[in-house]
Residue frames as a rotation matrix with the C-alpha (Angstrom) as fourth column:
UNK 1
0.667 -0.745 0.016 76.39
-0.632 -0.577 -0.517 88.80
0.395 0.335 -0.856 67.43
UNK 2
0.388 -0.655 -0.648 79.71
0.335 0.755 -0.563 86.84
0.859 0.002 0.513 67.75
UNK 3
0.683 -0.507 -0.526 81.82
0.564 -0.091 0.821 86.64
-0.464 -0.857 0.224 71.20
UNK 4
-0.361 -0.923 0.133 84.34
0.771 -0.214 0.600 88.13
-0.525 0.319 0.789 68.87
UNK 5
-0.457 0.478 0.750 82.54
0.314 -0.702 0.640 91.03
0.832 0.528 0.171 67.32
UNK 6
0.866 0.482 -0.133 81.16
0.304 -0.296 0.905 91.89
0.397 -0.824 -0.403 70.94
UNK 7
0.253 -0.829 -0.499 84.61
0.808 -0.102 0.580 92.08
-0.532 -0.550 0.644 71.79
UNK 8
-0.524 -0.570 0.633 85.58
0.785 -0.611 0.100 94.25
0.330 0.549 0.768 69.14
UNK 9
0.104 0.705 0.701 82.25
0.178 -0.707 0.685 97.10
0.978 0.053 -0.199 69.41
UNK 10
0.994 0.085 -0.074 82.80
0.095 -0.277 0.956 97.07
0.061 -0.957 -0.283 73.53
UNK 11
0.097 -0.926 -0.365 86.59
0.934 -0.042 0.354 97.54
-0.343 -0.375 0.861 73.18
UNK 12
-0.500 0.118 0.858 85.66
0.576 -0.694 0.431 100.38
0.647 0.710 0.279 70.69
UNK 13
0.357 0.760 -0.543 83.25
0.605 0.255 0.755 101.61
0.712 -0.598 -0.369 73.58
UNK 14
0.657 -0.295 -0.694 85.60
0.693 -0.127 0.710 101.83
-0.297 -0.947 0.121 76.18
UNK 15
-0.640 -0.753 0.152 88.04
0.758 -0.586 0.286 103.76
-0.126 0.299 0.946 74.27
UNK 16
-0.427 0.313 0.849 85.46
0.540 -0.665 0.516 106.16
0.726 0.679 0.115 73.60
UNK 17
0.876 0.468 -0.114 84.42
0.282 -0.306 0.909 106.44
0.391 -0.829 -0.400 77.25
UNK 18
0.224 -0.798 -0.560 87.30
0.828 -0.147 0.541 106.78
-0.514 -0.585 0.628 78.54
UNK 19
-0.560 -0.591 0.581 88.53
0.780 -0.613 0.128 109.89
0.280 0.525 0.804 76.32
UNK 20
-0.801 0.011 0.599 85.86
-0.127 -0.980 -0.152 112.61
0.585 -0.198 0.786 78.24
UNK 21
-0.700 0.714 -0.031 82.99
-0.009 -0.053 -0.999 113.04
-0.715 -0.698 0.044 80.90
UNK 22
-0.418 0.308 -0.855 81.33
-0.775 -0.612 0.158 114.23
-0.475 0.728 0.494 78.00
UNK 23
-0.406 0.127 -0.905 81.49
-0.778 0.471 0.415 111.17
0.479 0.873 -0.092 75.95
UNK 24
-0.989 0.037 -0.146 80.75
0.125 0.744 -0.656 109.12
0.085 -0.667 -0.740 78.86
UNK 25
-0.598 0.664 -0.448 77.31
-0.088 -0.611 -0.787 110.86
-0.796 -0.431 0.424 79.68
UNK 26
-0.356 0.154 -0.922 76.66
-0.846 -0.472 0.248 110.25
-0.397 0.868 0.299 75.70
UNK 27
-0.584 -0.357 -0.729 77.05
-0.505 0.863 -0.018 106.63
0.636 0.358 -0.684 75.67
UNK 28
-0.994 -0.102 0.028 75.03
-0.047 0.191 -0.980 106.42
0.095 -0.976 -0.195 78.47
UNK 29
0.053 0.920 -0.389 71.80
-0.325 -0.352 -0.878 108.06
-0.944 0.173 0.281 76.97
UNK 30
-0.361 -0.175 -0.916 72.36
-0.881 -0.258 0.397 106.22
-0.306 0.950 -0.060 73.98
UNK 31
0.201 0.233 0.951 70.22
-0.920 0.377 0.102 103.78
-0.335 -0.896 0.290 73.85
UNK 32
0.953 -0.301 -0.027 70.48
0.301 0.954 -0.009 99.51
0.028 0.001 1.000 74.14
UNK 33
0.146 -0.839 -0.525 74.36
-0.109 0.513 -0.851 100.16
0.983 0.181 -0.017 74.70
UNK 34
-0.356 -0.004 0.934 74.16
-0.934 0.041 -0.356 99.96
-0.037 -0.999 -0.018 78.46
UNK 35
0.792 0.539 0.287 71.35
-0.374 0.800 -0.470 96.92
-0.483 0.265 0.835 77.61
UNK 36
0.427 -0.582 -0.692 74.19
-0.217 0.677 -0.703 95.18
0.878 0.450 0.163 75.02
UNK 37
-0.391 -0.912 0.127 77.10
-0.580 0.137 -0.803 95.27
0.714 -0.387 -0.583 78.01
UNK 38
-0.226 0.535 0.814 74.55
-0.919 0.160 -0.360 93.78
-0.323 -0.830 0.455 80.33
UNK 39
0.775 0.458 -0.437 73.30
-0.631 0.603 -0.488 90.92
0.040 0.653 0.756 77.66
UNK 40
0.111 -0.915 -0.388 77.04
-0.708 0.201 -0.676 90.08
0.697 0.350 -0.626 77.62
UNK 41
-0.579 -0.283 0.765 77.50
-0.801 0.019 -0.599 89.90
0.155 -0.959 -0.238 81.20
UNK 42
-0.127 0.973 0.194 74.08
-0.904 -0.033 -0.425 87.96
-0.407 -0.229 0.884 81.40
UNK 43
0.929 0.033 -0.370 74.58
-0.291 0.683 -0.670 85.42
0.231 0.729 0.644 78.76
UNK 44
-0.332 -0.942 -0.055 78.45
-0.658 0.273 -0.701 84.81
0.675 -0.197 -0.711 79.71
UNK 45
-0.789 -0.219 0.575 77.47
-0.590 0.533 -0.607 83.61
-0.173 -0.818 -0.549 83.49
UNK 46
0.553 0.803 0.221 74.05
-0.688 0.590 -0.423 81.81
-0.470 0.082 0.879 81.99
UNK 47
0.152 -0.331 -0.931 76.68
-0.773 0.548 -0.321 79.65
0.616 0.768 -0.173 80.00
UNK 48
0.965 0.026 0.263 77.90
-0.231 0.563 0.793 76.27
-0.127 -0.826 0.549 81.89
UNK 49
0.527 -0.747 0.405 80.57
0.840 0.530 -0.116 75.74
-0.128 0.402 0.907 79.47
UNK 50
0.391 -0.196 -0.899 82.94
0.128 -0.956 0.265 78.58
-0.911 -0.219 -0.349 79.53
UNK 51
0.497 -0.326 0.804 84.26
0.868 0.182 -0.463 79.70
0.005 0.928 0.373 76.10
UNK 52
-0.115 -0.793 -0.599 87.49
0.715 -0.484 0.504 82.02
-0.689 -0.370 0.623 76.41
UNK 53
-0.413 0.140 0.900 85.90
0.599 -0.703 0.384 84.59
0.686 0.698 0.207 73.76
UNK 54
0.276 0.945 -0.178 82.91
0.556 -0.006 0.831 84.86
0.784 -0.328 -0.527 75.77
UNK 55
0.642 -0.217 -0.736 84.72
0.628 -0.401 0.667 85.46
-0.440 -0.890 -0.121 78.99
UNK 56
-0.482 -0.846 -0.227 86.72
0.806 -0.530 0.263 88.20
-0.343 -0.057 0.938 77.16
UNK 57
-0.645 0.374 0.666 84.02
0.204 -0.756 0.622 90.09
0.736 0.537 0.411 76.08
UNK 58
0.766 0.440 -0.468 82.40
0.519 0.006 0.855 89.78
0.379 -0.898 -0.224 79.35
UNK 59
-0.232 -0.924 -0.305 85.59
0.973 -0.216 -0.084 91.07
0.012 -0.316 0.949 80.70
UNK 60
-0.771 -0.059 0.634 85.26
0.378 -0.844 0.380 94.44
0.513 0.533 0.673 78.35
UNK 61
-0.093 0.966 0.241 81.52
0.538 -0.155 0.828 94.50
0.838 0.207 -0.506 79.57
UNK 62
0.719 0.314 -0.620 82.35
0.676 -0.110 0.728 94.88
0.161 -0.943 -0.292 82.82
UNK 63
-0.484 -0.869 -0.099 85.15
0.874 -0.485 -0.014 97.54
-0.036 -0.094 0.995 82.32
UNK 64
-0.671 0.309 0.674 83.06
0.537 -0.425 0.729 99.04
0.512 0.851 0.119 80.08
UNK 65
0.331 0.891 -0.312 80.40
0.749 -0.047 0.661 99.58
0.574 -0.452 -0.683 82.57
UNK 66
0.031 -0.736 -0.676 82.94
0.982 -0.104 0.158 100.10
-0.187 -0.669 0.719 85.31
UNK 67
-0.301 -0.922 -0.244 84.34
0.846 -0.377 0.378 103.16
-0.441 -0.093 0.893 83.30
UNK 68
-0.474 0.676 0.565 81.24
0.633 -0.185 0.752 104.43
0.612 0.714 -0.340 82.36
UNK 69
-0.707 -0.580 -0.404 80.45
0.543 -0.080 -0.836 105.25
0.453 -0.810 0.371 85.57
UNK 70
-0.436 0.899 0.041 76.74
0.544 0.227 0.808 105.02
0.717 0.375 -0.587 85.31
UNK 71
-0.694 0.106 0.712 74.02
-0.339 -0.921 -0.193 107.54
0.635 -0.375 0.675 86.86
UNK 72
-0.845 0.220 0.487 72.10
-0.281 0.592 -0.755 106.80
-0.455 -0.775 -0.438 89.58
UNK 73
0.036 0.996 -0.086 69.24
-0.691 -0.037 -0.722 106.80
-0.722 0.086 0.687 87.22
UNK 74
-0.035 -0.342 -0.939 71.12
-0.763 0.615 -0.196 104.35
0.645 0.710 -0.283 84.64
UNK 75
-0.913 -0.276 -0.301 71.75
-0.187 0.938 -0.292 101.83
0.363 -0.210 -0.908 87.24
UNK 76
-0.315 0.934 0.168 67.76
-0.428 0.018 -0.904 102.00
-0.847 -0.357 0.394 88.13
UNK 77
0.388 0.277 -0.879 67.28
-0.908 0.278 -0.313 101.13
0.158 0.920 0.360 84.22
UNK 78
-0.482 -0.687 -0.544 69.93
-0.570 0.717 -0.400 98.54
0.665 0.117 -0.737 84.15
UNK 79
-0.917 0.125 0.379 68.13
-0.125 0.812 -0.570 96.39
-0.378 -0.571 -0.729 87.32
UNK 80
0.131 0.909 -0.395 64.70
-0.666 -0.215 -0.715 97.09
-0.735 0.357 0.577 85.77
UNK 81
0.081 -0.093 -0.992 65.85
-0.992 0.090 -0.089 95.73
0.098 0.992 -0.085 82.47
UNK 82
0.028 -0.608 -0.793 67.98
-0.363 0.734 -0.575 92.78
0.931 0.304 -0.200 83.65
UNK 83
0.439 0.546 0.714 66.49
-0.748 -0.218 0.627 91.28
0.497 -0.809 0.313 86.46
UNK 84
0.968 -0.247 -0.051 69.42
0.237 0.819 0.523 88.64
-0.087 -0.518 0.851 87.11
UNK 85
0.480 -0.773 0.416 72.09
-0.410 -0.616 -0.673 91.28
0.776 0.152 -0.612 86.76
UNK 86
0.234 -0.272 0.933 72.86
-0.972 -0.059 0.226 90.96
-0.007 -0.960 -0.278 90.50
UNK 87
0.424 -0.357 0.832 73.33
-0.224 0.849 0.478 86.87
-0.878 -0.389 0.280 90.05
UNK 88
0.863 -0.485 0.143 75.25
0.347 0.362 -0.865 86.85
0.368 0.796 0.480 86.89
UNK 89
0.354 -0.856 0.377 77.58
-0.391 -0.501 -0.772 88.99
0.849 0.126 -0.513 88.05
UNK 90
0.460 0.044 0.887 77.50
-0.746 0.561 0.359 86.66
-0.481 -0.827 0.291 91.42
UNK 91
0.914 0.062 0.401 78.80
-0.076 0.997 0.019 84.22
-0.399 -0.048 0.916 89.27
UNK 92
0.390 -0.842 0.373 81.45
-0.091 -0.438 -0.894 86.06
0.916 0.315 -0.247 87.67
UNK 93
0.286 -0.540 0.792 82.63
-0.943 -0.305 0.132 86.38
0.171 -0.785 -0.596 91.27
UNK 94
0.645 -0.188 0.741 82.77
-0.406 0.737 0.540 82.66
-0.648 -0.649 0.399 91.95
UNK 95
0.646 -0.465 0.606 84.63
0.600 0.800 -0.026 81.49
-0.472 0.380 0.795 88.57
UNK 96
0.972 0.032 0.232 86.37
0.190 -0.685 -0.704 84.41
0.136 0.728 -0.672 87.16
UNK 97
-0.289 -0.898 -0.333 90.09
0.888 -0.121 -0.444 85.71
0.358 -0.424 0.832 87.52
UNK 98
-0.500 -0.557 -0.662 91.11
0.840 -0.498 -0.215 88.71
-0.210 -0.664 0.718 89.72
UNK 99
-0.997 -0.018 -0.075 90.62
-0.012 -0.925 0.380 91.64
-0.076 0.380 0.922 87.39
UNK 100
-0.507 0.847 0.161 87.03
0.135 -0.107 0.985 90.41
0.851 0.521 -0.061 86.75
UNK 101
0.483 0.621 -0.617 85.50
0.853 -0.175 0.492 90.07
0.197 -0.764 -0.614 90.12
UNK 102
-0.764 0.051 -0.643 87.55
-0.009 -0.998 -0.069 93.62
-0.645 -0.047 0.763 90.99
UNK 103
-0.975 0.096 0.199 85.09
0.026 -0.844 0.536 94.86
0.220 0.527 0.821 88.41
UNK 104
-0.719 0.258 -0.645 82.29
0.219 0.965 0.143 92.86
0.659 -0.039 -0.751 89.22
UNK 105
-0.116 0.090 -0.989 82.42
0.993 -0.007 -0.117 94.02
-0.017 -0.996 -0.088 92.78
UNK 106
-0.952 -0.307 -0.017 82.95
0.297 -0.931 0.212 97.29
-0.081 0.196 0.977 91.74
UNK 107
-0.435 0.885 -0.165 79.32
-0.599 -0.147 0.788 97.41
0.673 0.441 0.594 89.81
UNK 108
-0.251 0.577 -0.777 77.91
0.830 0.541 0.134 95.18
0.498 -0.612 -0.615 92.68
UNK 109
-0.450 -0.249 -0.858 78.34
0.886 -0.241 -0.395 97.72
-0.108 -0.938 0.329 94.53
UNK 110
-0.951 0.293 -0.096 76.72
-0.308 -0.889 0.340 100.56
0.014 0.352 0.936 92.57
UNK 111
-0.808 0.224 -0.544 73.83
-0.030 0.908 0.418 97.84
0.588 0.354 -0.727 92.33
UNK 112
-0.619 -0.119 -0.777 73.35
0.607 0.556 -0.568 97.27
0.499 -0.823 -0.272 95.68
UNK 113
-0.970 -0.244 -0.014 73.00
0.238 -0.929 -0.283 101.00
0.056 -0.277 0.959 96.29
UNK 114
-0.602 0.758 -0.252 70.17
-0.778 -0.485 0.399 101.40
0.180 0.437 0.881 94.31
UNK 115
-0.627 0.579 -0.521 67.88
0.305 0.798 0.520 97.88
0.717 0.167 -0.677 95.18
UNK 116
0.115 0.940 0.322 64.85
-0.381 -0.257 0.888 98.01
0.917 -0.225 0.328 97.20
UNK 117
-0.519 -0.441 0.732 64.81
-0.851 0.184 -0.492 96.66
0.083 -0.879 -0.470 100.64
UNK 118
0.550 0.809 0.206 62.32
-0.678 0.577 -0.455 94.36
-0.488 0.111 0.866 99.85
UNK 119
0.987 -0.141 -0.072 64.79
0.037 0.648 -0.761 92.79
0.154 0.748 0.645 97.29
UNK 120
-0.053 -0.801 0.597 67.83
-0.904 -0.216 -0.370 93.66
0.425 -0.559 -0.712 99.54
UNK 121
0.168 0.287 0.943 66.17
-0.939 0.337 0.064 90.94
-0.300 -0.897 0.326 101.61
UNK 122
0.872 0.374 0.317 65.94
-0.243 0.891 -0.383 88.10
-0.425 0.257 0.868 99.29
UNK 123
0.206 -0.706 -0.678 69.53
-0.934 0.065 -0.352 87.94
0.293 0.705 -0.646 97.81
UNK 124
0.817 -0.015 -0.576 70.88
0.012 1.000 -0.008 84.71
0.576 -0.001 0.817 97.91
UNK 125
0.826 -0.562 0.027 73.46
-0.065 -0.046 0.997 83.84
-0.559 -0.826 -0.075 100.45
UNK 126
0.612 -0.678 0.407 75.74
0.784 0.589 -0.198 82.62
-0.106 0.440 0.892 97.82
UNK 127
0.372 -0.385 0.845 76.37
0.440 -0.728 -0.526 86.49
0.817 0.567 -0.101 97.07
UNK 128
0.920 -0.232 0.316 77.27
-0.350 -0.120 0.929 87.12
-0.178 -0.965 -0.191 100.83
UNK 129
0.650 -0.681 0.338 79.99
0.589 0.732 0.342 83.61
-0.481 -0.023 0.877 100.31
UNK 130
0.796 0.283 0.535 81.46
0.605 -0.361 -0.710 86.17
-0.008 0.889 -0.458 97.61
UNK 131
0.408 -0.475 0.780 82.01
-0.270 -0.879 -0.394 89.20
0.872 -0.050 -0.487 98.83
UNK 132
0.571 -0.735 0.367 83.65
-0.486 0.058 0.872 87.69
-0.662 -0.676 -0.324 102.27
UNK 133
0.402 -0.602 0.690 85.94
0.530 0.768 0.361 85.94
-0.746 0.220 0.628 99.59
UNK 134
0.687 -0.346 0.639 86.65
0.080 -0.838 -0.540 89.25
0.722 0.422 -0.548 97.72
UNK 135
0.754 -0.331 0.567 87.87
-0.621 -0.639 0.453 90.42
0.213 -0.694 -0.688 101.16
UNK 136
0.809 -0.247 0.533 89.61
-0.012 0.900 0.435 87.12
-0.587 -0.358 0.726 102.10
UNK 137
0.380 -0.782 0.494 91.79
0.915 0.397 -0.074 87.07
-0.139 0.479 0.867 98.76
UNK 138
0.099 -0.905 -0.415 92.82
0.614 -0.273 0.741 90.31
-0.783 -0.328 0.529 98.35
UNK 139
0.524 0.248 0.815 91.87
0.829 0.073 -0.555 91.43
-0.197 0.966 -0.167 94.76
UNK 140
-0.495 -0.713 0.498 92.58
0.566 -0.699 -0.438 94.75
0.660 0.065 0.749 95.08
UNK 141
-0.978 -0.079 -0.194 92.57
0.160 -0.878 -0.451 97.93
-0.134 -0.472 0.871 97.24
UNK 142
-0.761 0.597 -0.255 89.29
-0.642 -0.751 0.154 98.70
-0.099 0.281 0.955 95.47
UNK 143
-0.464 0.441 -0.769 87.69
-0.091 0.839 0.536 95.84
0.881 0.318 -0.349 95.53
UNK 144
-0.728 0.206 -0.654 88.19
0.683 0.133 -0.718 95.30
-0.061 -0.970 -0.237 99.10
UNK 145
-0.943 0.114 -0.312 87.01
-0.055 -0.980 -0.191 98.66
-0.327 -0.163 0.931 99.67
UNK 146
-0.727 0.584 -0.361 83.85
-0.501 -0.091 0.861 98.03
0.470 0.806 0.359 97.53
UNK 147
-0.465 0.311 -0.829 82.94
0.184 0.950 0.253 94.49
0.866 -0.034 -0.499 99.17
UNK 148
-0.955 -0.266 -0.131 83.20
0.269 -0.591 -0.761 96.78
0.126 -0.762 0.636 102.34
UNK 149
-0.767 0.578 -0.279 80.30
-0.452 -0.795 -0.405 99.03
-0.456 -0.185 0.870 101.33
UNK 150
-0.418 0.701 -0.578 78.19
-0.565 0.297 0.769 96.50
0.711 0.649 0.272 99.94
UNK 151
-0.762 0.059 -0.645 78.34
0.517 0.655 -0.551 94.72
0.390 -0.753 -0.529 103.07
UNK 152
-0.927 0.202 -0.317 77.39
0.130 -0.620 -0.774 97.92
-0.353 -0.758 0.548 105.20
UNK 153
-0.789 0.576 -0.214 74.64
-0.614 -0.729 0.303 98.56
0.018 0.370 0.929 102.82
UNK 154
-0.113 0.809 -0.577 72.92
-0.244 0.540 0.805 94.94
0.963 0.232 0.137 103.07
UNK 155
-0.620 -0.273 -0.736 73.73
0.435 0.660 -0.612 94.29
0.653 -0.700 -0.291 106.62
UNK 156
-0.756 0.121 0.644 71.03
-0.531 -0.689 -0.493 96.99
0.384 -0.714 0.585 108.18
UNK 157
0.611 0.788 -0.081 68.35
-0.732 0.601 0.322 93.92
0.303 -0.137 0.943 107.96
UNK 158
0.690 0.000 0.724 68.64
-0.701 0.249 0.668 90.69
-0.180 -0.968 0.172 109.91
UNK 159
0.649 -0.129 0.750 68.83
0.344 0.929 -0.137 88.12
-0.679 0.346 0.647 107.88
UNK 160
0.768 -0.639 -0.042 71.11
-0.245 -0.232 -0.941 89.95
0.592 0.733 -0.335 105.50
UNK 161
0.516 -0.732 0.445 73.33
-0.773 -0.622 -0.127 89.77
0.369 -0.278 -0.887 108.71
UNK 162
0.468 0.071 0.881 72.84
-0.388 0.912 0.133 86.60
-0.794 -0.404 0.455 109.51
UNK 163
0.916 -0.232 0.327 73.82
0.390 0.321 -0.863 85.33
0.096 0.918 0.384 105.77
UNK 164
0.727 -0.677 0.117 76.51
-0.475 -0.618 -0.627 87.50
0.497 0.400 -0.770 106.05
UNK 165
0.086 -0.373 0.924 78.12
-0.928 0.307 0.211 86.12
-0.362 -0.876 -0.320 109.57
UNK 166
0.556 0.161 0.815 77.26
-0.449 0.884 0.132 82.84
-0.699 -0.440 0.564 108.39
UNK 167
0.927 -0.374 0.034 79.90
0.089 0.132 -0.987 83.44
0.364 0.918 0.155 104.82
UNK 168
0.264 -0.886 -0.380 82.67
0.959 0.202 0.197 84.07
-0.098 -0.417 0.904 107.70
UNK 169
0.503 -0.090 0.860 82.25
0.437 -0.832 -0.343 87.87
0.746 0.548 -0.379 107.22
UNK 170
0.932 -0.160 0.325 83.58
-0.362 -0.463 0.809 88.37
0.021 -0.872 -0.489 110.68
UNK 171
0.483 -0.873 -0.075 86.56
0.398 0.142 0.906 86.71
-0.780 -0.467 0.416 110.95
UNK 172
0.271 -0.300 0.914 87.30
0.839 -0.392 -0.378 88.20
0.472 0.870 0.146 107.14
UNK 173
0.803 0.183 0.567 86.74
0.009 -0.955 0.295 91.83
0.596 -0.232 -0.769 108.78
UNK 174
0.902 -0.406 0.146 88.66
-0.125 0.078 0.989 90.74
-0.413 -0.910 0.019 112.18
UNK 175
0.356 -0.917 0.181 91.68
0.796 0.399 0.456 89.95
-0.490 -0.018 0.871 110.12
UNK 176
0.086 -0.439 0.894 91.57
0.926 -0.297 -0.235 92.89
0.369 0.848 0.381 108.17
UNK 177
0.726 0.156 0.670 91.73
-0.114 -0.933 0.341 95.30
0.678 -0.324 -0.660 111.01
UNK 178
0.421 -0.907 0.018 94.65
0.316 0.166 0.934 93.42
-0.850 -0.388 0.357 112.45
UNK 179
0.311 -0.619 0.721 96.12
0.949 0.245 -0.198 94.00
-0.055 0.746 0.664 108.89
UNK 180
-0.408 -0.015 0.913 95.09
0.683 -0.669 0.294 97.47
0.606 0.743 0.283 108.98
UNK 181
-0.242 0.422 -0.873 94.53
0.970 0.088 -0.226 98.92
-0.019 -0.902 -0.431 112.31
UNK 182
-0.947 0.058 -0.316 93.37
-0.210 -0.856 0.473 102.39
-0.243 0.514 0.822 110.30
UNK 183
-0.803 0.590 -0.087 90.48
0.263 0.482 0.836 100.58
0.535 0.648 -0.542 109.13
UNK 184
-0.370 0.751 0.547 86.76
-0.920 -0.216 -0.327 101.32
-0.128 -0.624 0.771 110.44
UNK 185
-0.856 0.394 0.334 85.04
0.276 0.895 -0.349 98.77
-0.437 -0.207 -0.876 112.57
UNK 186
-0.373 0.920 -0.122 81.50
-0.881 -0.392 -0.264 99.54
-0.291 0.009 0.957 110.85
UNK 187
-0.011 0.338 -0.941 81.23
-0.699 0.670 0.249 96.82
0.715 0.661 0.229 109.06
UNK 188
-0.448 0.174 -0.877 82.16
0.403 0.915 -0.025 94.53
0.798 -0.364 -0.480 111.73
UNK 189
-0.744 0.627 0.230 79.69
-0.451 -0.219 -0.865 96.86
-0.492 -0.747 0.446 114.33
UNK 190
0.053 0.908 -0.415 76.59
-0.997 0.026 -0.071 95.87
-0.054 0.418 0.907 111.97
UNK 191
-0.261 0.014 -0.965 77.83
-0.217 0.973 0.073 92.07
0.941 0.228 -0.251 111.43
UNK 192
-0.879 -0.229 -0.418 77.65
0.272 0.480 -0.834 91.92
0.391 -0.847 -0.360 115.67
UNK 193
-0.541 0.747 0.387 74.18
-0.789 -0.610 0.073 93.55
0.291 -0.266 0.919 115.60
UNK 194
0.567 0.801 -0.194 72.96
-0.629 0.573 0.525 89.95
0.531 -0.175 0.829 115.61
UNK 195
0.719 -0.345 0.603 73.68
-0.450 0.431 0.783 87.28
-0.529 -0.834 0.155 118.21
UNK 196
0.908 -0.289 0.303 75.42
0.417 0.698 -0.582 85.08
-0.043 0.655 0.755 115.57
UNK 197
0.661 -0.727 0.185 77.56
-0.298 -0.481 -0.825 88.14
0.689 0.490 -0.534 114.79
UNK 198
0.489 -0.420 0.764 78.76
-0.731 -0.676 0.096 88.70
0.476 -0.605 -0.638 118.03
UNK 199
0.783 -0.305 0.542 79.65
-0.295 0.585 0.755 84.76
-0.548 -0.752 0.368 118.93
UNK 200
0.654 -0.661 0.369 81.99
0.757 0.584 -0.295 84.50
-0.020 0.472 0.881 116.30
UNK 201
0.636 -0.620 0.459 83.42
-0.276 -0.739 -0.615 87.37
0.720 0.264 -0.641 116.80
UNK 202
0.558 -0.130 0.820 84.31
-0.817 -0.261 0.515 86.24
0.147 -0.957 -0.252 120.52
UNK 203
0.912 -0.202 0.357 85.59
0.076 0.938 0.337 83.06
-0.403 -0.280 0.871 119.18
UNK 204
0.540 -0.840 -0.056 88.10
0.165 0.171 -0.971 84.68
0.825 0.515 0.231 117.05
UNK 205
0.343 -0.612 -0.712 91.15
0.934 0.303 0.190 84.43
0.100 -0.730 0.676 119.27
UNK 206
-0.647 -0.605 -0.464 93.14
0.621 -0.771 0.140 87.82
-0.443 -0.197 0.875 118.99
UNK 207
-0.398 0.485 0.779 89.46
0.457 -0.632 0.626 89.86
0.796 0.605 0.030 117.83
UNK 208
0.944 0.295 -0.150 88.71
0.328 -0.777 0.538 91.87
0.042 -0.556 -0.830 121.33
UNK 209
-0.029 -0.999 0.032 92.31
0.842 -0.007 0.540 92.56
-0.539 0.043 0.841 121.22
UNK 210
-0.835 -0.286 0.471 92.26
0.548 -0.522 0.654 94.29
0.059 0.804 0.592 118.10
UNK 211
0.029 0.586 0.810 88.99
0.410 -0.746 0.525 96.08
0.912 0.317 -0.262 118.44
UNK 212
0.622 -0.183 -0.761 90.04
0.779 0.047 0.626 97.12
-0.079 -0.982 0.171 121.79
UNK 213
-0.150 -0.957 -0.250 92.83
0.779 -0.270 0.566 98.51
-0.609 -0.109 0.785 120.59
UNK 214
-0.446 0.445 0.776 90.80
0.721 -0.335 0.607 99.90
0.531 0.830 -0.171 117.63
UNK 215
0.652 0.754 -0.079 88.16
0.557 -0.406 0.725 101.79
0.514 -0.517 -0.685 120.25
UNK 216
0.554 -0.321 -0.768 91.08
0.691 -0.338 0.639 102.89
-0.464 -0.885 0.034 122.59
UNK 217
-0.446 -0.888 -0.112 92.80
0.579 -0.382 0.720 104.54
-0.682 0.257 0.685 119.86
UNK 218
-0.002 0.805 0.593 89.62
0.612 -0.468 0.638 106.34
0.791 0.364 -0.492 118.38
UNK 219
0.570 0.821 -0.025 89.34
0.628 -0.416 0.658 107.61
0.530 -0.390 -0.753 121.67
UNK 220
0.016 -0.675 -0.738 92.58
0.653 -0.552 0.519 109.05
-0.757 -0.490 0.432 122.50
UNK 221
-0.662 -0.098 0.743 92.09
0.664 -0.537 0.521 111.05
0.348 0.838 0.421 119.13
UNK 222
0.267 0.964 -0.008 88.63
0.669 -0.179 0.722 111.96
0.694 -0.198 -0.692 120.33
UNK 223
0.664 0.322 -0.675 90.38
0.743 -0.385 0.547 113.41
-0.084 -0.865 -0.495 123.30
């Protein structure tokens, strides 16, 4: 199928998800259209040469998904199926504009949820470099937020933390709790679980400061 005729049948799609729970749940159990938006996604970042259809119908795919708002047993199909889901959509993050990696991240994160620990273990670092560069630029509200919990969810193993620490996830975190002194330190308690975490945390200049301040003001609630 054309880049242009994928566009058209996944813009059709989304309008049709988007109009009820109902229809959403329908589209869902229907099958190979979960398997098409994925093929998109899949075949876009396998390209080298980018072609500006392509990356709009990739776009849709990932709304499309996005707004679908897949069950925990869909997104078990979906890694089954498409066993380089998790690094296409890694690449979408490194070359993509704004709105895509917000969605991206978005569906990383459902993703993430659902992998094995066994294959938690082996991601590539590159997808670490990523998400601390989700957090770094800013995408959106929800993004952040997302990149957040995808961290927390790979960081309970070492070497995830290591990889993580070593994409600058700490000083990412450390600035965003000076931005946002509301924010929870989890993410940056699990990045300091390892030795790595914790020396870069001490080099950032104004980070015991702020989680100081962060702890002392937890605990005056507390009391």
């Amino acid at each position: 199928m054309a880049p242009q005729s994928q566009l058209t049948s996944l813009r059709k799609l989304k309008a049709v998800v988007s109009e009820s729970h109902r229809n959403k749940k329908h589209v869902e159990t229907t099958p190979g259209v979960i398997d098409f938006a994925a093929f998109v996604i899949v075949n876009y970042a396998s390209n080298s040469v980018e072609d500006e259809e392509e990356t709009r119908a990739c776009d849709e795919a990932l709304v499309m998904l996005q707004t679908l708002e897949i069950s925990h047993e869909g997104l078990l199909d979906l890694l089954a199926k498409n066993a380089s889901i998790i690094e296409s959509l890694t690449t979408i993050l490194r070359r993509s504009n704004g709105q895509s990696r917000s969605y991206a991240t978005l569906l990383l994160r459902s993703l993430l949820g659902e992998i094995c620990p066994e294959r938690s273990i082996g991601l590539d670092a590159e997808l670490f470099q990523e998400m601390v560069n989700v957090l770094r630029d800013r995408i959106s509200h929800r993004a952040t937020k997302a990149a957040l919990h995808a961290l927390v969810r790979l960081c309970p193993w070492g070497t995830n933390r290591t990889k993580a620490v070593e994409a600058g996830a700490v000083h990412a975190l450390v600035e965003l709790l000076l931005e946002d002194p509301k924010r929870r330190v989890t993410e940056l308690d699990r990045l300091c679980g390892s030795a790595e975490g914790r020396v870069k945390l001490v080099r950032h200049g104004v980070a015991i400061p702020a989680v100081s301040k962060k702890i002392l003001r937890v605990s005056q609630l507390a009391s």
